[in-house]
C-alpha positions as CSV (number, residue, x, y, z in Angstrom):
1,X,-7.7,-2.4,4.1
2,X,-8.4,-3.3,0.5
3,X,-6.9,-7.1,-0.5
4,X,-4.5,-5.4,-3.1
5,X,-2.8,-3.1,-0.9
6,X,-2.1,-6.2,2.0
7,X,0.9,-8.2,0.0
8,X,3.8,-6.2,-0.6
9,X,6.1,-8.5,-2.8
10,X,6.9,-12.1,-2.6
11,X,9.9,-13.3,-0.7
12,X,12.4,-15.6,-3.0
13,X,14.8,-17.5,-0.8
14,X,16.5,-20.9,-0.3
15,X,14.3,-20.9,2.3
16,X,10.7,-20.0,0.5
17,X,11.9,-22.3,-2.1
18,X,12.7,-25.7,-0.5
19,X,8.9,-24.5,0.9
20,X,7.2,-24.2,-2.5
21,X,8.5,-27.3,-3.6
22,X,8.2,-29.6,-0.8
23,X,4.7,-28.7,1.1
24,X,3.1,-25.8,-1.3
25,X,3.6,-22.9,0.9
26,X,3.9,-20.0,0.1
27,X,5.9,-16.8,1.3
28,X,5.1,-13.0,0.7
29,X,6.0,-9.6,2.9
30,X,2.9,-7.9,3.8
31,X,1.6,-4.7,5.3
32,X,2.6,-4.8,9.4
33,X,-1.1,-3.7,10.2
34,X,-2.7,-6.7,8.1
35,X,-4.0,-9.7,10.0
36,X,-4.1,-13.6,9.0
37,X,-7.7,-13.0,7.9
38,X,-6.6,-9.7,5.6
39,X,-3.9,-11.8,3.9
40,X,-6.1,-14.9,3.0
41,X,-8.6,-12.3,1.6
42,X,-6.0,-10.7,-0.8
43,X,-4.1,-14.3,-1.6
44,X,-7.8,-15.4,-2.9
45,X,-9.0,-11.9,-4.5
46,X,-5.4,-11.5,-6.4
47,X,-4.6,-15.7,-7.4
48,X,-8.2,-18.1,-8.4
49,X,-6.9,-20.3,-5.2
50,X,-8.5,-21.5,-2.1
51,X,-6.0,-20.9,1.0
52,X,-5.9,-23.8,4.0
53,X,-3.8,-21.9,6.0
54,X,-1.8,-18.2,6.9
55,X,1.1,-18.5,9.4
56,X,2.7,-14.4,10.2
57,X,5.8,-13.5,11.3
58,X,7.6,-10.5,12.7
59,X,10.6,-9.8,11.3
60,X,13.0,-7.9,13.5
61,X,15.8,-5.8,11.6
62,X,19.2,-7.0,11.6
63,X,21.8,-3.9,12.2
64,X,24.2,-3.4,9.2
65,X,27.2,-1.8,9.1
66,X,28.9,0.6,5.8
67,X,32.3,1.4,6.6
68,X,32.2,2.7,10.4
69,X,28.3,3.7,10.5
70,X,25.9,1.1,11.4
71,X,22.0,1.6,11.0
72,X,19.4,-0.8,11.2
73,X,17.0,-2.1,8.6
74,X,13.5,-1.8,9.3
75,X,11.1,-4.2,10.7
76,X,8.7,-6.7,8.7
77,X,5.9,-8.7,8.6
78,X,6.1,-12.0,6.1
79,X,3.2,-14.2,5.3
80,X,3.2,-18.4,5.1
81,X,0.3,-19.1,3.0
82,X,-0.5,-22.8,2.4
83,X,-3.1,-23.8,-0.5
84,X,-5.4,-26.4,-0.9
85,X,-3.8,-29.7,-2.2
86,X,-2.6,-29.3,-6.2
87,X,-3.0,-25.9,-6.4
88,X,-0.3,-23.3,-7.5
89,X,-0.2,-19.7,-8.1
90,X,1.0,-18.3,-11.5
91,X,3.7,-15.8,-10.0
92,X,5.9,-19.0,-9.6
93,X,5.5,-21.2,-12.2
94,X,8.2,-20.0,-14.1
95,X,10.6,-20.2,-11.4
């Protein structure tokens, strides 16, 4: 899998926040089929940054309801990707 097709979009939440700020992490939706090892590879090849660490996680779809239908959103992957000490990636510095 080629590192530019592995991270799908970062994820911006209260959440992914509190973890930029505090302990440099941080969060991004990936491909289901890429591995810890895929997602370090892209992080470095797409950012100048050397990554410590990559945490995954599953997402399961919550079910959501429009009027009387319900359906359920699909599942995802997301990505906890911790950087060497002092470093920061560009995407976020305006935020």
């Amino acid at each position: 899998m080629h590192p530019s097709e592995v991270i799908l979009r970062p994820v911006v939440s209260e959440k992914s926040t509190n973890l930029r700020e505090l302990e440099g992490k941080y969060v991004f939706q990936v491909k289901r089929q890429a591995s810890k090892e895929d997602v370090k590879k892209a992080i470095e090849w797409l950012y100048p940054v050397k990554v410590t660490s990559v945490n995954t996680i599953v997402m399961r779809g919550k079910e959501k309801r429009r009027g009387v239908h319900t359906y359920l959103r699909s599942n995802f992957k997301k990505a906890i990707v911790a950087l060497k000490d002092g470093a920061k990636l560009p995407l976020f510095e305006d935020q």
